[in-house]
C-alpha positions in Angstrom: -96.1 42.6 -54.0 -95.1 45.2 -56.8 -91.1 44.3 -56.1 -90.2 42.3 -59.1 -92.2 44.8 -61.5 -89.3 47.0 -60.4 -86.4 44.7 -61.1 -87.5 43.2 -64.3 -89.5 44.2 -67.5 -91.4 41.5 -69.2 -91.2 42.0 -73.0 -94.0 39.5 -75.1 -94.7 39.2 -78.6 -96.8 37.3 -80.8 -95.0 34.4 -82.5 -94.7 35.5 -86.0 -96.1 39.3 -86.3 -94.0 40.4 -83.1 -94.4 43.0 -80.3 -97.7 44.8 -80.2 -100.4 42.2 -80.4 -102.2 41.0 -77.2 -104.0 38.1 -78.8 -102.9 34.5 -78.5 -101.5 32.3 -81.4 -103.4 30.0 -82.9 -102.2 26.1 -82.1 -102.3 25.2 -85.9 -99.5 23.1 -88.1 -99.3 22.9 -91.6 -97.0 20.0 -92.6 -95.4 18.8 -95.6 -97.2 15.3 -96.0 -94.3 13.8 -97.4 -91.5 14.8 -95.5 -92.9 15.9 -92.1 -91.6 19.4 -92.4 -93.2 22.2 -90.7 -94.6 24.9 -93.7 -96.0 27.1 -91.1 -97.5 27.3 -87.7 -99.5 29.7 -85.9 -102.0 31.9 -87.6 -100.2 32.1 -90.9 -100.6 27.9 -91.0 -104.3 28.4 -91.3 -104.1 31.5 -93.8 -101.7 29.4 -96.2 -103.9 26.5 -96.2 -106.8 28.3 -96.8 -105.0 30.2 -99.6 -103.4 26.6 -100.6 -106.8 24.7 -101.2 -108.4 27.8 -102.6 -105.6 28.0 -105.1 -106.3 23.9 -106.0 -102.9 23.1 -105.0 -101.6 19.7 -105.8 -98.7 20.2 -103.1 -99.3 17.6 -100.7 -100.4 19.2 -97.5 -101.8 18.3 -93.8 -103.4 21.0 -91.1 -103.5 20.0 -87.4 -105.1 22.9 -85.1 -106.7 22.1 -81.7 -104.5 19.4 -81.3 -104.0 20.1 -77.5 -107.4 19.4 -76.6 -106.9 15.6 -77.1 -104.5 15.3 -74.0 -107.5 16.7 -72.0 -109.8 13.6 -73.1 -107.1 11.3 -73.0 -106.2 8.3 -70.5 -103.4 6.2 -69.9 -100.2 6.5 -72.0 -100.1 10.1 -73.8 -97.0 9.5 -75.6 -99.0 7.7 -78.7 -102.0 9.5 -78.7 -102.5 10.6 -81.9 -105.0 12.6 -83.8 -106.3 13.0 -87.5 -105.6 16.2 -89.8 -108.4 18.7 -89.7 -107.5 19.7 -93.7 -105.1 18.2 -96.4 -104.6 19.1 -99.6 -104.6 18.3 -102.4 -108.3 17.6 -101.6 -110.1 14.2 -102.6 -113.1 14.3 -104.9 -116.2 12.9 -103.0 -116.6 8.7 -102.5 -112.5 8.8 -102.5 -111.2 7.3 -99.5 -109.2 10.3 -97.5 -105.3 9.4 -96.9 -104.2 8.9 -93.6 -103.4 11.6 -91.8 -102.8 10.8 -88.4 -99.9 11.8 -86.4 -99.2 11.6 -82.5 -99.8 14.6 -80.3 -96.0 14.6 -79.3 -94.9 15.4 -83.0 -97.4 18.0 -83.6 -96.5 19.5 -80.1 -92.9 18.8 -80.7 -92.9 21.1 -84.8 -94.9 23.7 -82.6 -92.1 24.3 -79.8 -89.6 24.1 -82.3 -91.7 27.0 -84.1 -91.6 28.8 -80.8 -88.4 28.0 -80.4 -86.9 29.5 -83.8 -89.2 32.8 -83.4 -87.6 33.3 -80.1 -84.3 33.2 -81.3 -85.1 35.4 -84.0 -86.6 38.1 -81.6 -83.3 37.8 -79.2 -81.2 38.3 -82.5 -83.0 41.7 -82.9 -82.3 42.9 -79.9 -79.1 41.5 -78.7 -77.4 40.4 -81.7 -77.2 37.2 -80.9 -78.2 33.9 -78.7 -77.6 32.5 -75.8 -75.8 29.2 -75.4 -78.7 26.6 -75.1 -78.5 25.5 -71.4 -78.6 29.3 -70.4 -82.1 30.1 -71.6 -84.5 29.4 -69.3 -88.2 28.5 -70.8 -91.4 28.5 -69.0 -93.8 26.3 -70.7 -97.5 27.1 -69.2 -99.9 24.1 -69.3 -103.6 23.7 -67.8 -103.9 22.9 -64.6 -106.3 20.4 -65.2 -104.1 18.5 -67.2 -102.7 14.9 -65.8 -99.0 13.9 -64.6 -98.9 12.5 -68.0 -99.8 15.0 -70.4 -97.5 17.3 -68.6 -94.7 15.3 -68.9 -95.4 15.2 -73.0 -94.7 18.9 -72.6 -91.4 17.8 -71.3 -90.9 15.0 -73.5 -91.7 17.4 -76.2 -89.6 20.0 -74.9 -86.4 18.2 -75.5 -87.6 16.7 -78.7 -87.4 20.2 -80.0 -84.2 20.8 -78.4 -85.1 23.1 -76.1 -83.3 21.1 -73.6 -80.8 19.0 -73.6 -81.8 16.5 -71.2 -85.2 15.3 -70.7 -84.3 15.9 -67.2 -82.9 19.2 -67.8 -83.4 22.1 -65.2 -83.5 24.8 -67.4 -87.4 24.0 -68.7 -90.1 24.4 -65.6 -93.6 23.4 -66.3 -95.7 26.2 -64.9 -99.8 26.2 -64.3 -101.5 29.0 -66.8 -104.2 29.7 -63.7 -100.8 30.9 -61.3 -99.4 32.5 -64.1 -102.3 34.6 -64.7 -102.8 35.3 -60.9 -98.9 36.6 -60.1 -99.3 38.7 -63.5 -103.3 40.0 -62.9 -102.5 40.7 -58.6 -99.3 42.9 -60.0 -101.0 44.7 -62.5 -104.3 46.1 -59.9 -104.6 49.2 -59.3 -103.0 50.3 -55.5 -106.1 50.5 -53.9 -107.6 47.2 -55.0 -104.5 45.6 -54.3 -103.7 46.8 -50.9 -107.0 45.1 -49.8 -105.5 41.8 -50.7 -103.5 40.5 -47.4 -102.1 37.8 -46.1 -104.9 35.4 -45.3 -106.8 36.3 -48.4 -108.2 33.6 -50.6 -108.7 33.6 -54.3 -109.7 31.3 -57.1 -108.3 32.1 -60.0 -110.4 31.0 -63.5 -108.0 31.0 -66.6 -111.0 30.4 -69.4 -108.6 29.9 -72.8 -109.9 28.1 -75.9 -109.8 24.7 -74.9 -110.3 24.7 -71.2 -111.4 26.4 -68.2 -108.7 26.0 -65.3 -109.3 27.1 -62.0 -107.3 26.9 -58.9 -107.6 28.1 -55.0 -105.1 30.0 -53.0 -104.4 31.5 -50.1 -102.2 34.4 -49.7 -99.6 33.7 -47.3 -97.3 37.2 -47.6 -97.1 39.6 -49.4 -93.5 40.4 -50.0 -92.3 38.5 -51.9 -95.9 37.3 -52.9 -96.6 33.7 -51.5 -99.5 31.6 -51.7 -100.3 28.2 -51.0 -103.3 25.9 -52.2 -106.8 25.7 -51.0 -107.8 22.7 -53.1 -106.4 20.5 -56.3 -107.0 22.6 -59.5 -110.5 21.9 -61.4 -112.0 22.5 -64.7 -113.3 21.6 -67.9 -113.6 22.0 -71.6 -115.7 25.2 -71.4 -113.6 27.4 -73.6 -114.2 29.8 -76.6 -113.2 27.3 -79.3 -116.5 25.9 -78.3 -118.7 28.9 -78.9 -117.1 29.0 -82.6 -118.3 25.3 -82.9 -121.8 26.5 -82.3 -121.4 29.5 -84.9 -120.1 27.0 -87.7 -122.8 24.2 -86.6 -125.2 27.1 -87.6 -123.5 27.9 -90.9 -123.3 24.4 -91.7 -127.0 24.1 -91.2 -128.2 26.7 -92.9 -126.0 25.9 -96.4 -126.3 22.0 -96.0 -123.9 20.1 -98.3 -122.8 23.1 -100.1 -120.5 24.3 -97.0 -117.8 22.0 -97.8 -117.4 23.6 -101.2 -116.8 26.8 -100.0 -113.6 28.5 -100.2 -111.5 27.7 -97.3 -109.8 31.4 -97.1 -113.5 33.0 -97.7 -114.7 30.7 -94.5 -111.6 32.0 -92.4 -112.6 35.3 -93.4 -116.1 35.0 -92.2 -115.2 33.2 -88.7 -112.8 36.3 -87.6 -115.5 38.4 -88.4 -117.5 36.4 -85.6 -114.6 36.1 -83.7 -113.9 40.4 -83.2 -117.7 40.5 -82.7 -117.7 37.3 -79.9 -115.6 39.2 -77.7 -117.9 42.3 -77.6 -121.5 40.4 -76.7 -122.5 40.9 -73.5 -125.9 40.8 -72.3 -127.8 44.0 -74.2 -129.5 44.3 -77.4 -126.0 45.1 -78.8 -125.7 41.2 -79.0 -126.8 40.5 -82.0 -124.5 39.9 -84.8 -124.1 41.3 -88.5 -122.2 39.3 -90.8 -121.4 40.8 -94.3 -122.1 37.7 -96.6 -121.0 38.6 -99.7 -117.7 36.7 -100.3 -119.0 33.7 -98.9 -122.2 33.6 -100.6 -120.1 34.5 -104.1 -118.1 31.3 -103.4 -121.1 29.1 -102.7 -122.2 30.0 -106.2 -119.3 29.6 -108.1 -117.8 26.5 -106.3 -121.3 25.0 -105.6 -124.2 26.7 -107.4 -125.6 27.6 -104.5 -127.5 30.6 -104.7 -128.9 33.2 -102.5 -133.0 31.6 -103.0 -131.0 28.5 -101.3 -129.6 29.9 -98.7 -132.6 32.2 -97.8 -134.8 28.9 -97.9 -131.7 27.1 -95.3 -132.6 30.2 -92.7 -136.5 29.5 -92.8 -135.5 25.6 -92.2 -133.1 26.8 -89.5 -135.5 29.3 -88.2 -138.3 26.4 -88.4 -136.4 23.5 -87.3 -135.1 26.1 -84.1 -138.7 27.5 -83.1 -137.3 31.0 -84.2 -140.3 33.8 -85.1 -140.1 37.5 -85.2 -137.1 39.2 -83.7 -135.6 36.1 -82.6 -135.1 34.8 -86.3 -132.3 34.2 -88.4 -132.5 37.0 -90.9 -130.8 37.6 -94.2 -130.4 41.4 -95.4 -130.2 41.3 -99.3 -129.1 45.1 -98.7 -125.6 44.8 -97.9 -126.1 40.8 -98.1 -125.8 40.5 -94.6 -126.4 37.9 -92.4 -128.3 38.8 -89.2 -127.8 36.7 -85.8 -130.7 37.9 -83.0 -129.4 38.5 -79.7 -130.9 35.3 -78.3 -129.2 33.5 -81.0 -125.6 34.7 -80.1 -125.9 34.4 -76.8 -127.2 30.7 -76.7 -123.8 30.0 -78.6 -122.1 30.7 -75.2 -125.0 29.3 -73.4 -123.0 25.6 -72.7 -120.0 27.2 -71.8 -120.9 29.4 -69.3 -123.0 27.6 -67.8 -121.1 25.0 -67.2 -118.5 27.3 -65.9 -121.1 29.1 -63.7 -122.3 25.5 -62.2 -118.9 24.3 -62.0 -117.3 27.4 -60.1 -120.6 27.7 -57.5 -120.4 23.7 -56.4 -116.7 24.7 -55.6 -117.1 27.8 -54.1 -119.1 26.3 -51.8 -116.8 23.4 -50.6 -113.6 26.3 -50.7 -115.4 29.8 -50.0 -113.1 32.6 -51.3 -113.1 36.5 -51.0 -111.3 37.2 -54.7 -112.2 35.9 -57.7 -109.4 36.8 -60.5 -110.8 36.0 -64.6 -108.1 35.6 -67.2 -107.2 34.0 -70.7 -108.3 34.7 -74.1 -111.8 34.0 -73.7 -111.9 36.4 -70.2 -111.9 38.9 -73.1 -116.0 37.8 -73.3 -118.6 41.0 -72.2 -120.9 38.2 -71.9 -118.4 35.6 -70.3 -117.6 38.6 -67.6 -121.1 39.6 -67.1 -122.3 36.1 -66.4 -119.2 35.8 -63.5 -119.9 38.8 -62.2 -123.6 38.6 -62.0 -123.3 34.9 -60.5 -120.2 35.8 -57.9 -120.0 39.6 -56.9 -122.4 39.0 -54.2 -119.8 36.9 -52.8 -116.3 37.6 -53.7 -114.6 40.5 -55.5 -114.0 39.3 -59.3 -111.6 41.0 -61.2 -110.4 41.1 -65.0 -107.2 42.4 -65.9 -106.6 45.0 -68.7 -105.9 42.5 -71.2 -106.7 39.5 -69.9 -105.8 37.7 -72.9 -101.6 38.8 -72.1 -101.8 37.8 -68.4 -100.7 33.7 -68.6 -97.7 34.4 -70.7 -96.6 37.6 -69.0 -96.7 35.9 -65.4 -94.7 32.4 -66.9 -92.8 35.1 -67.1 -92.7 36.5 -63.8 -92.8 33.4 -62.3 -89.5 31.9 -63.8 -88.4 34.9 -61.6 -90.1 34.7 -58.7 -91.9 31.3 -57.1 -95.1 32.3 -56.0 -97.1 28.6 -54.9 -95.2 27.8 -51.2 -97.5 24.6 -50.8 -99.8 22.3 -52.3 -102.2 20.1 -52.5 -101.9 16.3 -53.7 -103.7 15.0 -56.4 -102.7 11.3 -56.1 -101.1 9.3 -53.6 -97.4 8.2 -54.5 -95.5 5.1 -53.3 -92.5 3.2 -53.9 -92.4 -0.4 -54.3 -90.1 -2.2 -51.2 -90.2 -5.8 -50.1 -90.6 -6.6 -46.5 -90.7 -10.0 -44.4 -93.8 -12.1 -45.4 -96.3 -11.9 -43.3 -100.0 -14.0 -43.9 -101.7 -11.8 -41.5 -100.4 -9.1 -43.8 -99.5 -10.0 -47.3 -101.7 -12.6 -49.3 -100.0 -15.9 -50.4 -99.3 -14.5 -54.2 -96.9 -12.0 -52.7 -94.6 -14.5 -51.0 -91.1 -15.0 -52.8 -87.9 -16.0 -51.7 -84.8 -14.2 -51.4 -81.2 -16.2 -50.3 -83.5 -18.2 -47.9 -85.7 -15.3 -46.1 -89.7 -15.0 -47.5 -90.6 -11.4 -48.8 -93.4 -9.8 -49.8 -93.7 -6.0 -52.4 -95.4 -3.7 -51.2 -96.3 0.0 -51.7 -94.5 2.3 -49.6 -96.4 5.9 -49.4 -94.7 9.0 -49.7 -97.5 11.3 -50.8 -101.1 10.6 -49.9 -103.9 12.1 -52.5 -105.4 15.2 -50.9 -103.0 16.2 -48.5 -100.3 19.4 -48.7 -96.9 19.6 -49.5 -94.0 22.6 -49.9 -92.8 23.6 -52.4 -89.7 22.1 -52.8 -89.9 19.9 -49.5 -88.1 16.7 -49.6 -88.5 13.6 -48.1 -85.1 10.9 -47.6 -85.2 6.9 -47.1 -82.3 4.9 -47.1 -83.1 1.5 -48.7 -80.7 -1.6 -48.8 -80.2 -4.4 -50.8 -82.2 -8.2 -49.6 -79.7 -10.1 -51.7 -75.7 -10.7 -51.5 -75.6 -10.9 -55.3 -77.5 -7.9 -56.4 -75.3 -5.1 -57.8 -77.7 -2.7 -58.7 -81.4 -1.7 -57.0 -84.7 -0.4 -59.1 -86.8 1.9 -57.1 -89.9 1.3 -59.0 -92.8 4.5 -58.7 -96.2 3.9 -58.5 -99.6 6.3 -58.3 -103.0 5.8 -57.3 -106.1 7.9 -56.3 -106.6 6.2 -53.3 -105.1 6.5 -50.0 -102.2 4.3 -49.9 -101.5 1.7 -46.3 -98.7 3.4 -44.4 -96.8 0.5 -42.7 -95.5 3.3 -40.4 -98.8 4.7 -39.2 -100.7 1.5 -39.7 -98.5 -1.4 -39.2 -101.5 -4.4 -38.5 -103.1 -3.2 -41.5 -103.1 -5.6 -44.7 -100.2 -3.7 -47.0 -101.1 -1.9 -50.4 -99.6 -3.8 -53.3 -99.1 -4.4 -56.6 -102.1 -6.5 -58.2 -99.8 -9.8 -59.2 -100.0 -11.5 -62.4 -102.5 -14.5 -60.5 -104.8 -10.9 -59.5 -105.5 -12.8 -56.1 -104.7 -10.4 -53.6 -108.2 -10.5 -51.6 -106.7 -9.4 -48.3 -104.5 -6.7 -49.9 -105.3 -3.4 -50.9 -104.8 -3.6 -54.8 -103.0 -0.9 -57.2 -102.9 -2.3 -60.7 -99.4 -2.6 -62.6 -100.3 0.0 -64.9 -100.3 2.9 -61.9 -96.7 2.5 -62.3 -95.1 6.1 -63.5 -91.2 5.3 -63.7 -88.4 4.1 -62.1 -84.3 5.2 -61.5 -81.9 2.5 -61.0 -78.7 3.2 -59.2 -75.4 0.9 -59.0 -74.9 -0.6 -55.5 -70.9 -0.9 -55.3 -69.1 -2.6 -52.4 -70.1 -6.7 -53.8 -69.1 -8.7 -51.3 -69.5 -5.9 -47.8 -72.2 -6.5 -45.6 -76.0 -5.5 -47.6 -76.6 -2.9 -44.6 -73.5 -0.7 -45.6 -74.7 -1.1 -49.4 -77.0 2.4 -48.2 -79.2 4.3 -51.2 -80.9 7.4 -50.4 -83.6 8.0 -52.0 -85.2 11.5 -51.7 -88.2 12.4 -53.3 -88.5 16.5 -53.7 -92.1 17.4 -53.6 -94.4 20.9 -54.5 -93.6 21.7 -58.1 -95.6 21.0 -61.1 -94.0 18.0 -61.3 -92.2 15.6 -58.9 -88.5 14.5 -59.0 -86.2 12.0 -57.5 -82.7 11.8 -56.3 -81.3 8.2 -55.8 -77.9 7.8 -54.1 -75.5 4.8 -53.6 -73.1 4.9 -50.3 -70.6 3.0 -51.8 -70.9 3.3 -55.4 -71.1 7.6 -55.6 -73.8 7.4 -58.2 -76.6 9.4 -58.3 -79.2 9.2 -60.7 -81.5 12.6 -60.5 -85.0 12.4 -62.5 -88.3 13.7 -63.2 -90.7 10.7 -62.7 -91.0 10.4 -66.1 -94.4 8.1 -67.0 -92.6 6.6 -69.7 -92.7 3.1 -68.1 -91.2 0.6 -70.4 -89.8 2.9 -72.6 
């Protein structure tokens, strides 16, 4: 399992402040308002905004951060999704309408690759002297597992937007799951005698808790050298991550100060949530819990920008405390020695209460549908006493859980390792896929809005399955139809793709059975199985060749290559030689 440790080492860096940091940068922009340019991204975007609006900067500004999140929550199309700034400068006095701030998800994702993409090439210039022609870097761009066919293809999209590739289709960009990331990296980096308990047969779920999301996936261990699994079950998750537990931290600031919080520096606020943030990661479930915040700075902008004084924001605890049902040692305190703001253990802990129990719930109704002996905990927020605790206290009666060293380095470290080395031999279906064909009309098959004509012969379109939702593919398995032309004239054919989460009719397996179609424009379709028009996720079109020779030696074979993270298509014409290669691209229309 250990072999490509020996052949390879895996060098990572934080974008921005280099080797020697295990944390993860922060998704945040700042953006020239005016001209779109990037002025920083990362971790230094939210310090030189802060610093910006403290500064009252006139330069016209906008900060994005957390923008990720709204391809979770979104449906449909995810190329114009787009989301508002969470800060511009310069800032509007109160009653003025704000400016519009709101850019698509694809730019902002689009200025942040191209950040990574720079920084990279700045890191290979220090050590090599120089890049790489384009096309001979390979990049591994991790997405949640939980994330749709769509969003990941904005990744793509996004990908080549910021000229990372030079084709959309490009092969040199794979799209890899952060949850098999972090299981290749975390079953390397056991220790011998952990791992050599691990054989083939063994299964694991593997829970990749980040800031946004909580991914899980199920495997089974199918050898050992070279490691190969294969899915148990389609990924899960939710949004269950640590940016969630700072919501509830800033909810209770915002509380306590009222109106006044808005006034407050923004570098002094920054200041005061990575305090909470190095203390989140240490609360676990003692009396330990319970947070200290020095106060000082924050409360010495409060009174200068907002005249809010320390009687005020004693008398926002007691209505916190009140309004909360908090008494005694489970109170809100503030320490006028040190000015320090004291969180109770109860307090800190019911901050992660949502998150983890929802993890909790979510992992326990899986585990018992897909039983598994290994239970592997990784991402930023894995980094959580509490969040570890509260796995292992739930799960170790059942299955072995296990948190790597640094649990935070484990995703980006196996994308890594699994450029190198495919890990996932087979898995599991989310939707069914189909092609569109037309066949001979049929009314014991087809209702009478599908009929058209074609030189003389009735047809109707129908869906052709090639996938069906739930069951399991290889990796890399391929499947090859030959389609023909139904008209003399036609010198080109569309192969249109469509997907559904139902089971698609398989004229093969069930040929009496009313077809699965395409809801028509007249919707009536009563005896059919309906998919509406909007399922459809791309097409390739490939010239015919050979006008005039009979339509069954005008062959195209399509083949349709299965497994990855995403799913491609290879269309060939007998006569013509073209082939058109693509990844299904949900750009429909476009």
């Amino acid at each position: 399992m250990a072999d490509i440790l020996a052949t390879y080492d895996v060098i990572t860096y934080k974008v921005g402040e280099g080797m020697g940091r295990s944390d993860k940068t922060l998704t945040a922009l700042l953006v020239e308002a005016d001209t779109g340019a990037v002025r920083a991204f990362g971790n230094k975007a939210r310090t030189d905004h802060a610093k910006l609006a403290d500064e009252g900067s006139d330069v016209r500004m906008q900060y994005y951060t957390n923008f990720k999140m709204a391809l979770a929550e979104a449906r449909g199309s995810m190329l114009d999704v787009t989301v508002l700034a969470s800060g511009f400068l310069p800032i509007v006095p109160r009653g003025v309408a704000p400016p519009d701030t709101r850019r698509t998800v694809l730019q902002l994702i689009t200025m942040s690759l191209r950040a990574v993409k720079d920084d990279a090439f700045s890191e290979l210039r220090k050590r090599t002297g120089a890049v790489p022609a384009a096309g001979r870097i390979f990049w591994a761009l991790t997405v949640p597992a939980i994330w749709s066919d769509e969003a990941k293809h904005l990744m793509r999209r996004a990908a080549f937007d910021a000229g990372l590739t030079a084709t959309l289709a490009a092969t040199n960009l794979a799209l890899m799951l952060e949850p098999e990331c972090a299981m290749l990296a975390t079953l390397l980096e056991l220790a011998p005698a952990v791992r050599e308990r691990i054989r083939p047969g063994a299964r694991i779920v593997v829970v990749d808790c980040g800031g946004g999301t909580v991914d899980i996936t199920y495997v089974k261990v199918t050898k050992l050298s070279p490691l190969k699994v294969e899915e148990l079950a389609a990924p899960s998750g939710g949004p269950w991550g640590s940016t969630y537990v700072d919501r509830e931290f800033l909810a209770l600031m915002r509380e306590v100060v009222g109106e006044a919080w808005t006034s407050a520096e923004r570098g002094t606020v920054i200041s005061l949530l990575q305090r909470w943030e190095a203390h989140k990661h240490l609360v676990g479930a003692g009396a330990e819990d319970m947070a200290a915040l020095p106060m000082g700075e924050m409360l010495d902008s409060l009174a200068e920008f907002a005249n809010f004084t320390v009687k005020d924001f004693e008398a926002g605890i007691t209505a916190y405390n009140t309004a909360h049902r908090l008494a005694g040692d489970s109170a809100v305190v503030y320490r006028d020695r040190g000015r320090t703001l004291v969180l109770p253990a109860a307090v800190v802990r019911g901050f992660f209460a949502r998150t983890v129990g929802d993890t909790v719930a979510h992992l326990t109704a899986k585990l018992a549908e897909t039983p598994c002996e290994y239970m592997l905990v990784a991402g930023g927020y894995a980094e959580s006493k509490l969040l570890q605790a509260a796995l292992t206290a739930a799960f170790a009666a059942r299955c072995t859980v296990v948190v790597p060293t640094r649990p935070g380095c484990v995703v980006n470290t196996g994308a890594a390792l699994f450029a190198l080395q495919s890990v996932v031999d087979e898995r599991v279906v989310r939707y069914s896929y189909a092609r569109s064909k037309a066949e001979r009309f049929k009314p014991t098959l087809h209702s009478l809005a599908l009929k058209f004509n074609a030189d003389g012969v009735d047809y109707a379109r129908i869906l052709s399955p090639f996938a069906q939702v739930g069951s399991k593919v290889k990796t890399g398995s391929e499947v090859t139809v030959d389609l023909f032309p139904i008209t003399d004239s036609a010198t080109h054919i569309t192969i249109r793709f469509y997907r559904t989460l139902d089971r698609i009719v398989d004229p093969k397996t069930a040929p009496t059975v009313p077809r699965s179609v395409v809801i028509p424009d007249s919707g009536d379709v009563s005896m059919n199985h309906g998919v509406p028009a909007s399922a459809n996720v791309g097409s390739v079109t490939v010239l015919l060749g050979g006008e005039g020779r009979p339509n069954n030696e005008r062959r195209v074979a399509l083949t349709v290559i299965f497994g990855d993270t995403e799913l491609k298509a290879r269309a060939v014409a007998a006569l013509s030689g073209e082939a058109v290669e693509t990844t299904i691209s949900y750009e429909p229309g476009r």
